[in-house]
C-alpha positions in Angstrom: -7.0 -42.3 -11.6 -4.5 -43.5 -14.1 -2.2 -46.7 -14.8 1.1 -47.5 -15.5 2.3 -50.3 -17.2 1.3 -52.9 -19.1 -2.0 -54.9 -18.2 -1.5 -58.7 -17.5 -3.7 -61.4 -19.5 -7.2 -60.9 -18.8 -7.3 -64.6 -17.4 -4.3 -64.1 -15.1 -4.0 -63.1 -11.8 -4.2 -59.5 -11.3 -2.0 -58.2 -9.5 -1.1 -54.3 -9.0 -0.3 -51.0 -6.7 -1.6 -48.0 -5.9 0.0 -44.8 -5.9 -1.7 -41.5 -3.6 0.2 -38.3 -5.0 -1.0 -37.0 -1.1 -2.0 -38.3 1.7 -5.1 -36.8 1.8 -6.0 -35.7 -1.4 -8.9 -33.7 -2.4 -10.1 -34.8 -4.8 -8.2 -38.3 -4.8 -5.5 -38.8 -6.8 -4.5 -42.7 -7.9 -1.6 -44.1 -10.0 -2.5 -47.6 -10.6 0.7 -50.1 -11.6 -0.1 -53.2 -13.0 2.4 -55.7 -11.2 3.4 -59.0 -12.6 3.0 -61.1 -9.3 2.6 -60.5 -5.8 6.2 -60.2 -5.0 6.2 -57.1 -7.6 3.4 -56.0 -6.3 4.7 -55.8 -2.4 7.9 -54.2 -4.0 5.8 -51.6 -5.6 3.9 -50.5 -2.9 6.9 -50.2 -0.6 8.7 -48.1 -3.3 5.7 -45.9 -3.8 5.2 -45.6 -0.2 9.1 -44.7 0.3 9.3 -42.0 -2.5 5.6 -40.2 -1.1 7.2 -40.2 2.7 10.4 -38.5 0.9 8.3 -36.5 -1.2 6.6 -35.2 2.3 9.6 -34.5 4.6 11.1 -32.4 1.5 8.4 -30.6 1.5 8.8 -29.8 5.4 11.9 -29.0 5.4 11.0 -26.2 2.5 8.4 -25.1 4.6 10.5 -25.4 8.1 13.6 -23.7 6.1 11.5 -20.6 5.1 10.3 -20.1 8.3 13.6 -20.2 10.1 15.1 -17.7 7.2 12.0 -15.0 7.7 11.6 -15.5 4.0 8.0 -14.7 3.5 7.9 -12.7 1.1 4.4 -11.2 1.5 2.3 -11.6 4.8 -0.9 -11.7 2.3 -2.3 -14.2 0.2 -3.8 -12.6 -3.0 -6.4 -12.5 -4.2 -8.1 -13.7 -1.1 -8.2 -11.5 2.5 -5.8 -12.0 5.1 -6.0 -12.0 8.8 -4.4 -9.7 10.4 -4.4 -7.7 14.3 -5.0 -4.5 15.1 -1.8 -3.6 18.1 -2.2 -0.3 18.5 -4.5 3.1 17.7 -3.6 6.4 17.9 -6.1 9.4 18.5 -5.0 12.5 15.9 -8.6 14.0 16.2 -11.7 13.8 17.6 -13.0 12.1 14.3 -9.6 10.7 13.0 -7.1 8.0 14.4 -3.8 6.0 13.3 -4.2 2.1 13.2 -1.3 -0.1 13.3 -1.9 -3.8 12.1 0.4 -6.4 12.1 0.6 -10.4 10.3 0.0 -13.4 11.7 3.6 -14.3 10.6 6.8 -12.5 11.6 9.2 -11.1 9.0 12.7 -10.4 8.9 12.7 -8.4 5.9 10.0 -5.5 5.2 7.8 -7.4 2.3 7.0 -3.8 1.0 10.2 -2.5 0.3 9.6 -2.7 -3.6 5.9 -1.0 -2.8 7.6 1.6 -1.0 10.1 2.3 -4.1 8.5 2.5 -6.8 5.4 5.1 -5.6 1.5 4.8 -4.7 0.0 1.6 -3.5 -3.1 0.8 -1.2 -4.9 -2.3 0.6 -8.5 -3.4 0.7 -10.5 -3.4 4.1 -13.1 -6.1 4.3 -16.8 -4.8 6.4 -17.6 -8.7 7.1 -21.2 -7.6 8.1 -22.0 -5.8 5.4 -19.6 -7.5 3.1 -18.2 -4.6 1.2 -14.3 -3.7 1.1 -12.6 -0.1 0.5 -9.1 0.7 -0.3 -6.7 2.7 2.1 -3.2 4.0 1.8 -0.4 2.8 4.3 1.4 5.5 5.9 5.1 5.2 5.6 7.0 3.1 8.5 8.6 5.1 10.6 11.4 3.9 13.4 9.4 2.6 15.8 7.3 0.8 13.4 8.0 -3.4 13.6 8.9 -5.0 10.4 5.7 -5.8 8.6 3.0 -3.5 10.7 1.1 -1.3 8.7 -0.1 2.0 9.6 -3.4 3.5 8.5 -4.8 7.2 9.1 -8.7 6.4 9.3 -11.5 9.5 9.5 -14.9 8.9 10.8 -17.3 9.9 8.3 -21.2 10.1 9.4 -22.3 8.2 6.9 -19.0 5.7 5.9 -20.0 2.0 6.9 -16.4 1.3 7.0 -15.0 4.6 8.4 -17.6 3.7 11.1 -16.6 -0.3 11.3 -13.0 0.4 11.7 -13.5 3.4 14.1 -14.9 1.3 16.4 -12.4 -2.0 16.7 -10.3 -2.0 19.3 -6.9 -3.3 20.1 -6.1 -6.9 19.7 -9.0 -6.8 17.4 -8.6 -8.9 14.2 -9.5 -7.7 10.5 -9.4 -8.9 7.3 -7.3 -7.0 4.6 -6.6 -8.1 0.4 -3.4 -6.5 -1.5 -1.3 -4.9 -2.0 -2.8 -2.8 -4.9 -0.4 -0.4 -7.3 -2.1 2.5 -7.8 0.7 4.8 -9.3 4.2 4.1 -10.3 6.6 7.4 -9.9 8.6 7.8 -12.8 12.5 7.5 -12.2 12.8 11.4 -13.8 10.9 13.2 -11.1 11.8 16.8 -10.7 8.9 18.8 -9.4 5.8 17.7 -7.5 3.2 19.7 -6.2 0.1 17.5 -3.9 -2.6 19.1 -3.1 -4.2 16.7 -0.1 -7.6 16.7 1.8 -8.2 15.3 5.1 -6.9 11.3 5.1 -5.6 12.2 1.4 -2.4 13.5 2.9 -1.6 10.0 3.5 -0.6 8.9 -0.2 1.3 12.9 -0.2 3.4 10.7 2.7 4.0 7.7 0.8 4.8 10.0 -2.3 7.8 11.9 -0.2 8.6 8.9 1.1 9.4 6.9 -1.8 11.1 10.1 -3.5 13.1 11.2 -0.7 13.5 8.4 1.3 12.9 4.9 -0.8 15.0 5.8 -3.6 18.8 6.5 -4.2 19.8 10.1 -4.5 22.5 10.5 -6.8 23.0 13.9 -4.7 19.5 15.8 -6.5 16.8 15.0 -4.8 13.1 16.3 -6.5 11.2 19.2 -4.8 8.3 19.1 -3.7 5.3 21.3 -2.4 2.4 19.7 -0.3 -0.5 22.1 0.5 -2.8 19.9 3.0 -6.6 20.9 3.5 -8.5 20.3 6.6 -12.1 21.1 8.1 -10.8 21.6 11.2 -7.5 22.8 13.3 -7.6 19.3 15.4 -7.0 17.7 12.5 -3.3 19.3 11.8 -2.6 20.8 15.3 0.9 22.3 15.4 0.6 22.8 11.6 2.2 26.3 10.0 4.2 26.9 6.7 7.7 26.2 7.1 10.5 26.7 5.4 13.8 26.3 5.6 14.9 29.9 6.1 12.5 30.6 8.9 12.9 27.2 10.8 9.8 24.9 12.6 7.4 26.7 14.2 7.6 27.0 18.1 4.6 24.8 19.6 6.0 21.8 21.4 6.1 18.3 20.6 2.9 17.3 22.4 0.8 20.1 21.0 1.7 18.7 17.7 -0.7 16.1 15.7 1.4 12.9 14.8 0.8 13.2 11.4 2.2 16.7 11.7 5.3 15.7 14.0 5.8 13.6 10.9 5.5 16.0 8.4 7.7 18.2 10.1 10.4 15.6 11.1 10.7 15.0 6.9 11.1 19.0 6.7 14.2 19.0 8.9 15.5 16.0 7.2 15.3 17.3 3.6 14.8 21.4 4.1 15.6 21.5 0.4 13.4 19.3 -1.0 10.3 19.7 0.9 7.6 22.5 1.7 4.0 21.4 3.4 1.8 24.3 3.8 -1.7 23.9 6.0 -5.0 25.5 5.0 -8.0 25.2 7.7 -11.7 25.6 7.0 -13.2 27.2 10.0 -9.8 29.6 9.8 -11.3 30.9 6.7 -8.4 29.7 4.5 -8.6 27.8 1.8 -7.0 26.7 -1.3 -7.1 29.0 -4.1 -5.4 29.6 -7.5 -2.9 32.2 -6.4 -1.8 29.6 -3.7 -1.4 27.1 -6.3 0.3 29.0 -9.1 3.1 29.6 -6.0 3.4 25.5 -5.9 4.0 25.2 -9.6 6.4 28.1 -10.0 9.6 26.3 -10.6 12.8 27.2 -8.1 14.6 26.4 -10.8 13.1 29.1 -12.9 13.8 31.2 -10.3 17.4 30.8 -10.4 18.3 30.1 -13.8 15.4 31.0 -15.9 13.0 29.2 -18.2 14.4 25.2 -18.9 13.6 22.7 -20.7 12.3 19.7 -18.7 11.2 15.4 -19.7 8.2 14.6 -20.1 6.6 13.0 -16.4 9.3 15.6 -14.6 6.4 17.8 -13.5 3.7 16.0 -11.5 0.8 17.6 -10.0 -1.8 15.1 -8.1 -5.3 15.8 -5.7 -6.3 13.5 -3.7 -9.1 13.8 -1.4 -13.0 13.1 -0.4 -14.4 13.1 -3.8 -15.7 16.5 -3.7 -12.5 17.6 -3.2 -11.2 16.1 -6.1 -14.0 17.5 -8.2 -13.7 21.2 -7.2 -9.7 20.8 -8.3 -9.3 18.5 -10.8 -12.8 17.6 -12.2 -14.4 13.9 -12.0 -12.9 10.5 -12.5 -15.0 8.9 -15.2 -16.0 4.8 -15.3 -14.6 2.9 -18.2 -14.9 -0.9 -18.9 -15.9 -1.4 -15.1 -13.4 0.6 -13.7 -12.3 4.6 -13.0 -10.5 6.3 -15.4 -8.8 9.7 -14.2 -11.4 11.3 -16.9 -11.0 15.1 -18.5 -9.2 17.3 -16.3 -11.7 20.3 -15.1 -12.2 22.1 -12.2 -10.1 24.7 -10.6 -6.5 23.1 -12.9 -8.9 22.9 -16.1 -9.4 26.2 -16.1 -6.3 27.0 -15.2 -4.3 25.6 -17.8 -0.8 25.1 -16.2 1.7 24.5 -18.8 4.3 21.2 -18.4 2.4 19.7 -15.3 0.9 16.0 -15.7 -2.0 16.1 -13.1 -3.6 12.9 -11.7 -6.4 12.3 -9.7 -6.4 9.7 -6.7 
């Protein structure tokens, strides 16, 4: 509490207002005006009570206004978690599925477009049993996607607490979600990218070609990119062969396909130039290896002009992946000051020493 004027004799009659910034403040909030008479003291309290009732329809109308405009700019409220409701899943696999989640509140405008543009961002899941959260990477929207739904590709891992927790909600199922998180901002020079991807890590390879190829203005060159995606099983990528552009999709049909796949090759037809994805399957007996790889990062335009000169962040090369994946390509993240570094590069890239590429880990 605080006053406002000056105090009358301390023999006189004391006369004054009281001023409540809010109706129902917490803690209270009081102005205390010392009045000269009672008369001054009735006028007080009626101005006070007139400005705090103006005070509160203003700030209705703001609130009505933004509302009726669809001007929320973001459906979360950082840093705490957000409500929002699971409307639909999708199976890919036997041990993978897509999740779409939606707000509470209903958008006009997509309140990730500047996510989207500038490159790699993720969200936190909250486990409210267990209390632990874990970070996932949106899938791109797509055209049948509603403005402000997030998509998700989730695997079920035998021993993943929140694998297992989301696995098992069902539709119209709420959960609780803190973000959005910037993982990686993609440099406005981009010329080359190769991604190697395991399992779910082909979803931030998506949001990568998405904010390259679709996110961003062309000025007529677009990057190229190379996207060789590693899976345990077929299921997991059914429909899924090297494509290029010369020799045209492959011939399963549409429902044979996996939607991540359909995706994948939907974004191949749309920029033939720009994009290669090639599939490696475990129980096929094919893997990734360095010959595969040293393919990726030979240069088309090396190929057609010979050896250029190229900026520095043109080239980039990332993994992302279970973490043994990562390891076996690109060598362990290390913890510094509370937090993972990308650490030295080792593994499989380490040793082989590729000249102009920037390689992160994800």
């Amino acid at each position: 509490m605080w006053t406002v004027g000056k105090a009358p004799p301390p023999r006189g009659p004391q006369h004054f207002a009281v001023f409540y910034p809010f109706l129902f403040p917490i803690p209270r909030t009081e102005v205390l005006y010392w009045a000269v008479n009672a008369g001054h003291e009735k006028f007080l309290r009626a101005f006070i009570y007139i400005i705090e009732v103006g005070f509160l329809g203003y700030l209705a109308y703001l609130s009505w206004e933004h509302r009726r405009n669809g001007q929320i700019l973001s459906p979360f409220d950082s840093p705490r978690f957000t409500r929002f409701t699971i409307v639909s899943e999708e199976n890919v696999s036997s041990t993978s599925k897509v999740l779409t989640i939606r707000p509470k509140t209903s958008l006009k405008s997509d309140p990730y477009a500047v996510y989207w543009e500038n490159g790699l961002w993720s969200v936190e899941f909250k486990q409210p049993l267990l209390q632990i959260a874990r970070s996932y990477t949106p899938l791109p929207p797509d055209e049948n996607v509603a403005m402000g739904d997030l998509r998700f590709l989730i695997r079920k891992e035998p021993n993943g607490e929140m694998s297992n927790y989301l696995f098992g909600l069902q539709v119209n199922s709420e959960i609780e979600l803190r973000g959005p998180h910037v993982e990686f901002d993609l440099p406005q020079n981009v010329e080359e990218v190769v991604f190697l991807a395991g399992g779910t890590g082909i979803a931030p390879a998506l949001q990568v070609v998405h904010t390259l190829l679709e996110a961003r203005k062309s000025d007529g060159k677009r990057p190229q990119m190379r996207i060789i995606w590693a899976n345990r099983k077929r299921e997991d990528c059914m429909g899924g062969e090297k494509h290029t552009h010369d020799s045209g999709l492959d011939t399963v049909t549409a429902e044979c396909l996996g939607s991540i796949v359909q995706r994948l090759q939907m974004l191949q037809q749309k920029y033939p130039e720009s994009l290669q994805v090639d599939y490696v399957v475990d129980e096929e007996g094919r893997f990734i290896d360095q010959r595969m790889i040293l393919q990726a990062t030979h240069s088309t335009s090396e190929v057609k002009s010979g050896p250029v000169t190229t900026k520095s962040d043109a080239k980039l090369f990332f993994v992302s992946g279970p973490e043994g994946f990562t390891n076996h390509f690109a060598g362990p993240k290390k913890w510094w000051n509370g937090r993972q570094d990308q650490g030295d590069l080792g593994g499989v890239l380490g040793r082989m020493g590729l000249k102009g590429w920037k390689v992160f880990k994800l």
